[in-house]
C-alpha positions as semicolon CSV with decimal commas, in nm:
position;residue;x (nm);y (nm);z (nm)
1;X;0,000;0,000;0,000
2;X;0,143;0,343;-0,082
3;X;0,172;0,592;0,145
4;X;-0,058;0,849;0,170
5;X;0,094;1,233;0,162
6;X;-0,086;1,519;0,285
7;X;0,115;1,855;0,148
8;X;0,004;2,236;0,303
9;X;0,116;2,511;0,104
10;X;0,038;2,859;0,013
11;X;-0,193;2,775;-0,323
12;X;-0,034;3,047;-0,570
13;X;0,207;3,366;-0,615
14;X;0,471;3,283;-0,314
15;X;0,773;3,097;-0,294
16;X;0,600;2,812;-0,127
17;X;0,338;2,762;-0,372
18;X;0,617;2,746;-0,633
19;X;0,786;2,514;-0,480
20;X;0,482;2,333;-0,343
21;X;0,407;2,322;-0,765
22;X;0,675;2,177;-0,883
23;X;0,787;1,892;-0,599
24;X;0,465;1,714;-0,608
25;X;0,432;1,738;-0,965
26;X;0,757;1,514;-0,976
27;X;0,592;1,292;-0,674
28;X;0,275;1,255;-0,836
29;X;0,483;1,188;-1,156
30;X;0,696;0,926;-0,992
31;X;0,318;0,737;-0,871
32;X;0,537;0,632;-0,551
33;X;0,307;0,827;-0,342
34;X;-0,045;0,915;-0,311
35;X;-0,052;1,284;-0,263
36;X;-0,291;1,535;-0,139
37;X;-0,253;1,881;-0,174
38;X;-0,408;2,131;0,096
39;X;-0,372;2,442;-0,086
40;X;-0,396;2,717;0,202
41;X;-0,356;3,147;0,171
42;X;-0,568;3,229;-0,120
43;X;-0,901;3,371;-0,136
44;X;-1,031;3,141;-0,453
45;X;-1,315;2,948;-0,458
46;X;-1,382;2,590;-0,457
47;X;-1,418;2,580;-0,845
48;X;-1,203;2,854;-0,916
49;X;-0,861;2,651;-0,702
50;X;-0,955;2,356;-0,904
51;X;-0,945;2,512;-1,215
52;X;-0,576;2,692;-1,203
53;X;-0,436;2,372;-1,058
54;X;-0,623;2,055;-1,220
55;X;-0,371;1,843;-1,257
56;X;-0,336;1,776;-0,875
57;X;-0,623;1,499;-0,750
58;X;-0,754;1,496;-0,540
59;X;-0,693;1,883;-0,426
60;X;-0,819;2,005;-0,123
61;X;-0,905;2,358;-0,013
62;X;-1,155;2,587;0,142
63;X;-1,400;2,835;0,023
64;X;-1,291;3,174;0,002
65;X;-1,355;3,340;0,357
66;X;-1,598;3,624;0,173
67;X;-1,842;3,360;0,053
68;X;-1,869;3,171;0,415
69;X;-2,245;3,243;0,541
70;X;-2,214;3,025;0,848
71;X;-1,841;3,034;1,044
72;X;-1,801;2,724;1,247
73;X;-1,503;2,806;1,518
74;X;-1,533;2,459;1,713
75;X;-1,149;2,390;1,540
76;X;-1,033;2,764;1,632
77;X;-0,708;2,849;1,851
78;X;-0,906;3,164;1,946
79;X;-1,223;3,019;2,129
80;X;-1,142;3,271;2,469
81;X;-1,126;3,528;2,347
82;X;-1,238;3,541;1,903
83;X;-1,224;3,860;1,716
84;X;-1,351;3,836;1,318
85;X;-0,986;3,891;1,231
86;X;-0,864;3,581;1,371
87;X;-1,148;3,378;1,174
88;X;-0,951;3,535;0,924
89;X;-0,647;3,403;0,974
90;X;-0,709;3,073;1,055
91;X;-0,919;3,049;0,787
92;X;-0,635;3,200;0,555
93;X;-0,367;2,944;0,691
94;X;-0,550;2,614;0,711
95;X;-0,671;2,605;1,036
96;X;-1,033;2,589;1,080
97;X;-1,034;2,296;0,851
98;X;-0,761;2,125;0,902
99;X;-0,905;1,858;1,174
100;X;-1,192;1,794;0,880
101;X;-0,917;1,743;0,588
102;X;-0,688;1,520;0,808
103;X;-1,028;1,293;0,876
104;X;-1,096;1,276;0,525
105;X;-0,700;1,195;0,369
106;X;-0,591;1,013;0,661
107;X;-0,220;1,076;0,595
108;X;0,076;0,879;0,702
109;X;0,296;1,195;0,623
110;X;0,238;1,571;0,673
111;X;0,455;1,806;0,547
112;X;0,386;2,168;0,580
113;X;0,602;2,449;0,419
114;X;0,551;2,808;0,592
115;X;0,685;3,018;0,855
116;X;0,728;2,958;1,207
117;X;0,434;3,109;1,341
118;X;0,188;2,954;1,118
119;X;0,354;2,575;1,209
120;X;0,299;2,634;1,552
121;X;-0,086;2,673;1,502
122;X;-0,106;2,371;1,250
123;X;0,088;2,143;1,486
124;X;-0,141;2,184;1,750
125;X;-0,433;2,048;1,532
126;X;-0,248;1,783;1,448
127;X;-0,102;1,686;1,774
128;X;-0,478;1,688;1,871
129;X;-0,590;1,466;1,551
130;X;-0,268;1,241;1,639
131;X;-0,385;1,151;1,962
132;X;-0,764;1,047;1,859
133;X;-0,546;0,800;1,619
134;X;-0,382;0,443;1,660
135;X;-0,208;0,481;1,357
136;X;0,124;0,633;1,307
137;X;0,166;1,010;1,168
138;X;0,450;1,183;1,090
139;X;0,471;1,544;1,100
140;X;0,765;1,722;0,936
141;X;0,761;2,109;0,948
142;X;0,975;2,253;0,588
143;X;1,074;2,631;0,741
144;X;1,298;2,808;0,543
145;X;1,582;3,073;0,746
146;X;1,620;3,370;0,647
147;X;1,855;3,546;0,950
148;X;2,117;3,437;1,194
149;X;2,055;3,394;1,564
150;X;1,703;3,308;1,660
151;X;1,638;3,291;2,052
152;X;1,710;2,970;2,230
153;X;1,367;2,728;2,182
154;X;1,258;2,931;1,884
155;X;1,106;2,642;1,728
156;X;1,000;2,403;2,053
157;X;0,629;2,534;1,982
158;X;0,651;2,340;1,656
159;X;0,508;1,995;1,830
160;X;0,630;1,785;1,445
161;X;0,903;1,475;1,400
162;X;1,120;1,674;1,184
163;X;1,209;1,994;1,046
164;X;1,313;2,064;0,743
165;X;1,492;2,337;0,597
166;X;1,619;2,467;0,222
167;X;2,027;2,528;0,356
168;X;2,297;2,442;0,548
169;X;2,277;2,788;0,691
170;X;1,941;2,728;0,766
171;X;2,016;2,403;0,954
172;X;2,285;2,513;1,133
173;X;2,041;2,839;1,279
174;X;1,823;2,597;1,368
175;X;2,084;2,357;1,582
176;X;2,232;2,712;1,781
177;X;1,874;2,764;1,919
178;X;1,872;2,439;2,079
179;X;1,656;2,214;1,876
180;X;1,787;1,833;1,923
181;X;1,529;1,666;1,700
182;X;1,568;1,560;1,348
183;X;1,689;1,825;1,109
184;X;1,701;1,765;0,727
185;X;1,778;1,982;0,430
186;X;1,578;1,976;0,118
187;X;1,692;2,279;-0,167
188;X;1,444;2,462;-0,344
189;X;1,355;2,287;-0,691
190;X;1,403;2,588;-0,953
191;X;1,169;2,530;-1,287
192;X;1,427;2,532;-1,501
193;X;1,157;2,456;-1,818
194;X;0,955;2,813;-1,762
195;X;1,306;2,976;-1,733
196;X;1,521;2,988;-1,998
197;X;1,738;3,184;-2,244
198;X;1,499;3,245;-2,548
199;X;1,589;3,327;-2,929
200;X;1,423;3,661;-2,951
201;X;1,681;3,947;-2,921
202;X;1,709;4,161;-2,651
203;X;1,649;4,449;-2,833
204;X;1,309;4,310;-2,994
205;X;1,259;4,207;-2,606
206;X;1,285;4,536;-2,562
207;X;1,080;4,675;-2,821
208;X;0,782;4,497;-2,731
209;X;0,781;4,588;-2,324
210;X;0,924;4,923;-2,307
211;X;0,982;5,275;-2,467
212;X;1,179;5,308;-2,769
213;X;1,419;5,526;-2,563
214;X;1,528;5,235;-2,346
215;X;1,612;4,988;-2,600
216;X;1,981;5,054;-2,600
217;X;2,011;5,130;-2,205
218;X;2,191;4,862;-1,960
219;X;1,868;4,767;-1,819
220;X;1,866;4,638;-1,413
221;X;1,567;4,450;-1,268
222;X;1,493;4,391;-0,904
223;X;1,172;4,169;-0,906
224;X;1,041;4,163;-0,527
225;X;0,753;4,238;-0,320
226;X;0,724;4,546;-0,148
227;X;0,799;4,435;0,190
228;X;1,076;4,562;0,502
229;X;1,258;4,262;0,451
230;X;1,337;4,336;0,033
231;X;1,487;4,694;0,112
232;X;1,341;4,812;-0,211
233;X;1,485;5,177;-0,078
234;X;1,865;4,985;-0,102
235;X;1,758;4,922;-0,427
236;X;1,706;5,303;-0,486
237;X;1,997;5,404;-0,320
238;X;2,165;5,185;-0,529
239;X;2,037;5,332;-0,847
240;X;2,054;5,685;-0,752
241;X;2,428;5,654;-0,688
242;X;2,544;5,416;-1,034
243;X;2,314;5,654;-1,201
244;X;2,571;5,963;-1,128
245;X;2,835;5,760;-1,307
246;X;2,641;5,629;-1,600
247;X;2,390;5,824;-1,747
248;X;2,253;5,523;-1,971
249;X;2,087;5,290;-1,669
250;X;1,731;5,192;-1,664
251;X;1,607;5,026;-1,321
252;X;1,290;4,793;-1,381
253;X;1,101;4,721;-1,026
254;X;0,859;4,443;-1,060
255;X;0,700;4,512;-0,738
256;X;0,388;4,617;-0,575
257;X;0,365;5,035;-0,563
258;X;0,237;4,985;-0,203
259;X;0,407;4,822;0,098
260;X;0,267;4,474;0,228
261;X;-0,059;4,470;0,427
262;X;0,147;4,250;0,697
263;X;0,518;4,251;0,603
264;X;0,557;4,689;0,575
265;X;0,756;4,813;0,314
266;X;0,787;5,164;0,135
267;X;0,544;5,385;-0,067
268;X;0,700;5,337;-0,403
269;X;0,597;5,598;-0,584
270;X;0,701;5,876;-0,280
271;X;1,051;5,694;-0,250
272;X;1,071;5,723;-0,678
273;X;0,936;6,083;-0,644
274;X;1,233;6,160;-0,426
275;X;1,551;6,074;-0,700
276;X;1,440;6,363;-0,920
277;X;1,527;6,373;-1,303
278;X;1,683;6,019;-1,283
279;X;1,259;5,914;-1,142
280;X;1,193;5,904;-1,560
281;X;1,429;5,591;-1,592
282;X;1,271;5,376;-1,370
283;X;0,974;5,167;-1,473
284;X;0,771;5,006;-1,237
285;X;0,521;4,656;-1,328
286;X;0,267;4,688;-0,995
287;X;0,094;4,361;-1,184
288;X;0,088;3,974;-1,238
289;X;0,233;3,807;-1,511
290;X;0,202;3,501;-1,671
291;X;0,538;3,282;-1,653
292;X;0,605;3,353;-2,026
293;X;0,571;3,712;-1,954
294;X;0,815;3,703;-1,680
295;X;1,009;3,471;-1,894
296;X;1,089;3,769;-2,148
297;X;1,097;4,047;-1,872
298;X;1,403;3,834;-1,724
299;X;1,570;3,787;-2,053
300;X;1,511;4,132;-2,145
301;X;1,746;4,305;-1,864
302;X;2,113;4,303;-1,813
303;X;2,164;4,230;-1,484
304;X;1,905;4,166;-1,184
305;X;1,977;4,279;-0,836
306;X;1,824;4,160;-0,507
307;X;1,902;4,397;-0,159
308;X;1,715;4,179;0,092
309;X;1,844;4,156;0,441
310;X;1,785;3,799;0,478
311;X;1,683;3,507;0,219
312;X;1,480;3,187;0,308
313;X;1,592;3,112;-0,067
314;X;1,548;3,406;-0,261
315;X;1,378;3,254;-0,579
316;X;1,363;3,488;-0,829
317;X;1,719;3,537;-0,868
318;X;1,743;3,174;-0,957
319;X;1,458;3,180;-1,192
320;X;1,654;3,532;-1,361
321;X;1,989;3,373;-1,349
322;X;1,848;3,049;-1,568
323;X;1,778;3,329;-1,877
324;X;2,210;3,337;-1,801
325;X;2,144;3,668;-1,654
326;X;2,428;3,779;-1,463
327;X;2,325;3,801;-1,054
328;X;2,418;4,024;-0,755
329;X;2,288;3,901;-0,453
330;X;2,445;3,997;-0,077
331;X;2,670;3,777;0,062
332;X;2,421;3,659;0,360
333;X;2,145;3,345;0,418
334;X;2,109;3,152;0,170
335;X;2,275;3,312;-0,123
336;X;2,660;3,210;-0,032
337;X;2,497;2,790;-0,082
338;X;2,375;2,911;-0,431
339;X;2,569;3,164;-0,640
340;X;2,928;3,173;-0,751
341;X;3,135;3,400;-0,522
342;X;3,131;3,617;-0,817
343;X;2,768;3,734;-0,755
344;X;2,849;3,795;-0,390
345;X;2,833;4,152;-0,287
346;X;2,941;4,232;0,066
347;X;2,692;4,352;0,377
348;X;2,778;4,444;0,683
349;X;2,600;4,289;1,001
350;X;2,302;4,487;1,192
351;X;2,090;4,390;1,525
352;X;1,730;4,454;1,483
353;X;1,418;4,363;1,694
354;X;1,186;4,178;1,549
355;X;0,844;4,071;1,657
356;X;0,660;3,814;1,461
357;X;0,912;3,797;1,188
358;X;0,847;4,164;1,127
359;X;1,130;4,397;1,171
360;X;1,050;4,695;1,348
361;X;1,321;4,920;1,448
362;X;1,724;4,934;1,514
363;X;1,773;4,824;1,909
364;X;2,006;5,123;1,951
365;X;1,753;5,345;1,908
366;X;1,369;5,314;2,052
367;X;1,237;5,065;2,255
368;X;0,829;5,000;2,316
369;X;0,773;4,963;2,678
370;X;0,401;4,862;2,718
371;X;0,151;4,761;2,440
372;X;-0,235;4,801;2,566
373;X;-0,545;4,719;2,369
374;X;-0,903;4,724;2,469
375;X;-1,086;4,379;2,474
376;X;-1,469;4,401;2,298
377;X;-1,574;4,069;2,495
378;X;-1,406;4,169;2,831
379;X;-1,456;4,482;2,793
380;X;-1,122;4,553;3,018
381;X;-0,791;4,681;2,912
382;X;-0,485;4,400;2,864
383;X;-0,159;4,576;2,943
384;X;0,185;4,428;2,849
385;X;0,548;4,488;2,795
386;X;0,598;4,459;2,401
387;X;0,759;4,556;2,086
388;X;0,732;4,833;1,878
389;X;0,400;4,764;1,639
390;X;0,294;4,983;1,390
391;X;-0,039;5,173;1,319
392;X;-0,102;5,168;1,656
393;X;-0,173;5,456;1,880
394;X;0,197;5,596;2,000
395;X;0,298;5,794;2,246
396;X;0,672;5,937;2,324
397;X;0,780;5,960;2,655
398;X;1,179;6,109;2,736
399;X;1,309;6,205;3,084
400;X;1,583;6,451;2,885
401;X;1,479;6,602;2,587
402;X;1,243;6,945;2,568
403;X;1,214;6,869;2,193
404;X;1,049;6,515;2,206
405;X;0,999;6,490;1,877
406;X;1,284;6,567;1,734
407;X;1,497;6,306;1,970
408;X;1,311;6,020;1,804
409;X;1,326;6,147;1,429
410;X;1,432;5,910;1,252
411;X;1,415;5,601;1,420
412;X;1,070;5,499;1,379
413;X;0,908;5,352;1,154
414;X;0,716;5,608;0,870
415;X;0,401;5,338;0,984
416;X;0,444;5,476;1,372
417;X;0,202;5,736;1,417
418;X;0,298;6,003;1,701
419;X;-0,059;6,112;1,919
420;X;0,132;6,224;2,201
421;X;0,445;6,350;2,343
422;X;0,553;6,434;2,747
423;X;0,836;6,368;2,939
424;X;0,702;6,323;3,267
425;X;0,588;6,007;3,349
426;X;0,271;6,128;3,568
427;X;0,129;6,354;3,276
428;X;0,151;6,040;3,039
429;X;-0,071;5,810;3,316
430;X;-0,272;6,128;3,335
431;X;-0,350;6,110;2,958
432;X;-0,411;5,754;2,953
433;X;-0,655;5,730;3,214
434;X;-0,830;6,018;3,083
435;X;-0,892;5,925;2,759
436;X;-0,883;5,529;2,774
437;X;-0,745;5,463;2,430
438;X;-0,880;5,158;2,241
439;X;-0,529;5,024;2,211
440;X;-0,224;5,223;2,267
441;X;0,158;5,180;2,279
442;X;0,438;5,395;2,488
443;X;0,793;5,446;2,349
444;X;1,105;5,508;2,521
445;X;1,423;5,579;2,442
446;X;1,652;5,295;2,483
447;X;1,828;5,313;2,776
448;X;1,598;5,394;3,031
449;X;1,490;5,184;3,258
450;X;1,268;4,929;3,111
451;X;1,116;4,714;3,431
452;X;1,107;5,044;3,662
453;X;0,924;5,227;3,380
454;X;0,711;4,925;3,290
455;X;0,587;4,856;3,647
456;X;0,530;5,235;3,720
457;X;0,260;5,216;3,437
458;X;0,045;4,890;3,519
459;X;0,093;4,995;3,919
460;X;-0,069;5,371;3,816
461;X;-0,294;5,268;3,548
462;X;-0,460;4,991;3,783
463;X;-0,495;5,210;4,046
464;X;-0,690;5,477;3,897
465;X;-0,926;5,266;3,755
466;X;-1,005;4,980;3,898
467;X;-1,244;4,866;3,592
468;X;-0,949;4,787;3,363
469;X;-0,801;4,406;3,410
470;X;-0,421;4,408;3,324
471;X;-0,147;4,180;3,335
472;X;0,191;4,144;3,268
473;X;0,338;3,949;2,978
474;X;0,733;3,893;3,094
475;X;0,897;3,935;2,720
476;X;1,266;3,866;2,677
477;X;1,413;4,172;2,463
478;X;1,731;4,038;2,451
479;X;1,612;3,712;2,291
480;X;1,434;3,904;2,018
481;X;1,799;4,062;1,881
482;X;1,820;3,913;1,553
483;X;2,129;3,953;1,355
484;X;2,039;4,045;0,984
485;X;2,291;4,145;0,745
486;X;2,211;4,510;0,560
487;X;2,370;4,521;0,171
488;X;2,615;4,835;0,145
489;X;2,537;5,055;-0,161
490;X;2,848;5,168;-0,212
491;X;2,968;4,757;-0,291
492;X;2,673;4,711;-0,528
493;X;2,755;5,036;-0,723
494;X;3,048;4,901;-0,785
495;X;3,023;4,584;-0,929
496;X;2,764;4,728;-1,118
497;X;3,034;4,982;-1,298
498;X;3,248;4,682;-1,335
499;X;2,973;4,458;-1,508
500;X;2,902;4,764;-1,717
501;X;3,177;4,876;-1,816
502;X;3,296;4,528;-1,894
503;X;3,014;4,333;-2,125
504;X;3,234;4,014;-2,148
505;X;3,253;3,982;-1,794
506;X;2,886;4,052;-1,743
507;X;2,819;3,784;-2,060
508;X;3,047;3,487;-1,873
509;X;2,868;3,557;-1,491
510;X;2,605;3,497;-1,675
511;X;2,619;3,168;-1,803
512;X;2,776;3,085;-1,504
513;X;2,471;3,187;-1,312
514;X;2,283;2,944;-1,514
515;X;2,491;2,643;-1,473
516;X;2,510;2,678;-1,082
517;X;2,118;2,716;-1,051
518;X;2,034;2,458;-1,350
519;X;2,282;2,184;-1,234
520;X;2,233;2,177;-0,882
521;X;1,836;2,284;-0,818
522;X;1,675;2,120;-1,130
523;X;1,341;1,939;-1,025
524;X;1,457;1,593;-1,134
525;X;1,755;1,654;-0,883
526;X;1,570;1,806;-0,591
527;X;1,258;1,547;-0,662
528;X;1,457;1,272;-0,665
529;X;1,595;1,410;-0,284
530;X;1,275;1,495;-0,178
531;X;1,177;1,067;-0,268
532;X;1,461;0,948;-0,071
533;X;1,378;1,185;0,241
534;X;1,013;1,088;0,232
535;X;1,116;0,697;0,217
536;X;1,345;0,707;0,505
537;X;1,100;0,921;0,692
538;X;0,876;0,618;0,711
539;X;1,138;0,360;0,815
């Protein structure tokens, strides 16, 4: 009897889902395994999943969270204390059906591939559905790394057999935070038949996507999503600086014109505004393309660029670098495993805090001491030490400085939203209690002193009104210093003159872009992994 895979993925236009795509075509391909595809983070229908993927039977999802008339939150993680926008998230990763979908397959293997957070919440369904079970189910958790030194028992909330990640950076991130359980490593498979180097010129490329004026230009592309982590403004900086020594550069963002819903970001078309006369040589594609359409976008350019601060895998520069492209990619995460040196463009280290795999701000320069929101079902106040969050209620507090203001400018976040300003610690417990904000967060310098501070509030706050229930959350700041590595401009301008100033050079990276991604990441080679991991898993 074969066994019986159950696969959860992001269903379309992420790195997962690509990846998710093109592995279980080869399992399904192989007929080794029966799979079953959970296609989670969409907001399809029924009929409307089944019809972009078809060839995967039998594919399970859920109805899009608009068309639900009655919710059914027996499954949630929420149940205490529910708020519509958790329905939506656990609708949106999996989780308010997953109990029903495990019933149904009846897997022998899970494998999930997401982020941390989101494993956490699927495990505990399946721990759940695992002990209702006499049969044996194996749980393996595919995360993907994207920064250096995550706190000690990061992923202990991930109740799973194994873990499985896409480097041997990744892996060895994983071991420094104390995990002792089963770690394995499975590379991103790269479709190396969508991306390719294609017959038609460059210049008729070139004719056909963009203005007549650019068709002679050395054309760079930086195809991302508009989120903090991509440091599209690098990107910017970047261009802004080569564009001073050549006066023939064309930057191409494929990119979204606004920043993420949930990941931040910048707004585009202010940052492009900024850069002046050079703003008329950048061309922005704020749309979706087919993969023959990115196909000749990728051979159309001369060199691509990514200016992340941290890479799970970093996909697209693989996909570019197939159309032998010529790459340059920092020197951090995952991109040392997968591009010639020659691609590697220094960055220099940097300790952020991040909450919820969201960067926030730099740790040398504003800290959040307490986070407070209002509960609807309670209807009391919950009051905790935190991290910085943005569009939330802020307000400043400084023992030193007259000009409040102007001590934080700067350092927070253009998302951070100033409503008021003191530095006396009275007047700010004053304000509060006065006006008994919905939700509210209070910002310090760092520095001060974080538990006197923090206790002064809750002790003052409780006091003078009794109504409000609050407790203390004990957070760790020091375990939430993550070590990311920023790209330096001044190193990407340069190898950018190099490249352009020397065409042969830029012509040889190129191919040897291509063989590095097509000879080690193909599908049949990454498959073929992904068979043998599965087979011992069940041993």
């Amino acid at each position: 009897m074969k066994t019986r895979l159950l696969w959860i993925s992001d269903f379309i236009d992420t790195g997962y889902s690509s990846a998710s795509r093109l592995l279980l075509n080869f399992i399904i391909e192989s007929k080794s395994i029966d799979v079953f595809y959970y296609a989670i983070n969409h907001n399809f229908t029924l009929e409307q999943v089944k019809e972009i993927y078809p060839k995967f039977f039998p594919l399970l999802s859920y109805d899009n969270i608009f068309s639900i008339e009655n919710v059914n939150i027996d499954n949630s993680l929420y149940k205490k204390n529910y708020k519509i926008q958790n329905l939506y998230l656990e609708q949106k990763i999996g989780i308010l059906q997953l109990e029903k979908v495990l019933k149904t397959v009846k897997p022998d293997i899970i494998v999930s591939i997401n982020d941390n957070g989101i494993l956490e919440k699927q495990s505990q369904i399946i721990e759940k559905f695992k002990a209702s079970i006499k049969e044996k189910l194996i749980f393996i958790s595919y995360i993907p790394i994207d920064c250096y030194n995550l706190p000690k028992g990061f992923f202990e909330r991930i109740i799973c057999n194994q873990i499985w990640t896409m480097t041997n950076f990744g892996k060895n991130v994983i071991e420094k935070t104390g995990y002792n359980g089963v770690i394995k490593i499975l590379p991103h498979a790269i479709d190396i038949e969508s991306f390719r180097k294609i017959e038609i010129t460059k210049k008729d490329l070139r004719l056909k996507w963009l203005p007549e004026r650019f068709v002679d230009r050395f054309i760079i592309l930086n195809s991302n999503k508009n989120q903090t982590r991509k440091r599209l403004d690098i990107t910017l900086k970047i261009f802004s600086e080569i564009s001073k020594i050549h006066d023939n550069v064309v930057l191409i963002l494929k990119t979204g014109i606004k920043p993420s819903l949930n990941d931040g970001g910048i707004d585009l078309l202010e940052e492009v505004n900024k850069l002046g006369d050079i703003r008329g040589n950048i061309i922005i594609i704020d749309k979706s393309l087919s993969l023959e359409e990115l196909n000749e976008l990728y051979n159309l350019v001369d060199v691509n660029i990514n200016t992340s601060i941290g890479e799970g895998w970093g996909i697209i520069p693989c996909e570019v670098a197939l159309c032998e492209i010529p790459q340059l990619v920092p020197n951090h995460t995952s991109y040392s495993e997968i591009f010639p040196k020659e691609c590697l463009v220094e960055s220099k280290e940097k300790l952020r805090i991040e909450r919820d795999g969201k960067i926030n701000v730099d740790i040398d320069s504003v800290q959040c001491i307490c986070k407070g929101y209002f509960n609807t079902l309670t209807k009391k106040v919950s009051f905790y030490s935190n991290l910085l969050i943005e569009n939330m209620q802020t307000y400043l507090l400084s023992s030193e400085s007259s000009n409040i203001v102007e001590e934080f400018n700067g350092t927070l976040n253009d998302n951070i939203r100033i409503n008021y300003t003191t530095n006396n610690w009275d007047s700010l417990i004053e304000f509060l209690n006065n006006n008994r904000p919905l939700y509210f967060q209070v910002i310090c310098k760092n520095g001060k002193n974080f538990n006197e501070l923090s206790k002064y509030l809750i002790k003052n706050y409780r006091n003078l009104d009794l109504l409000y229930d609050l407790e203390i959350l004990e957070v760790d700041i020091e375990s939430l210093k993550v070590l990311i590595k920023e790209p330096i401009v001044e190193s990407f301008v340069n190898r950018l003159d190099n490249l352009i100033r020397n065409p042969d050079l830029a012509f040889e990276l190129g191919k040897k872009c291509r063989s590095a991604i097509f000879n080690n990441f193909n599908i049949n080679r990454v498959g073929q992994s992904l068979l043998n991991i599965l087979s011992l898993s069940t041993l």
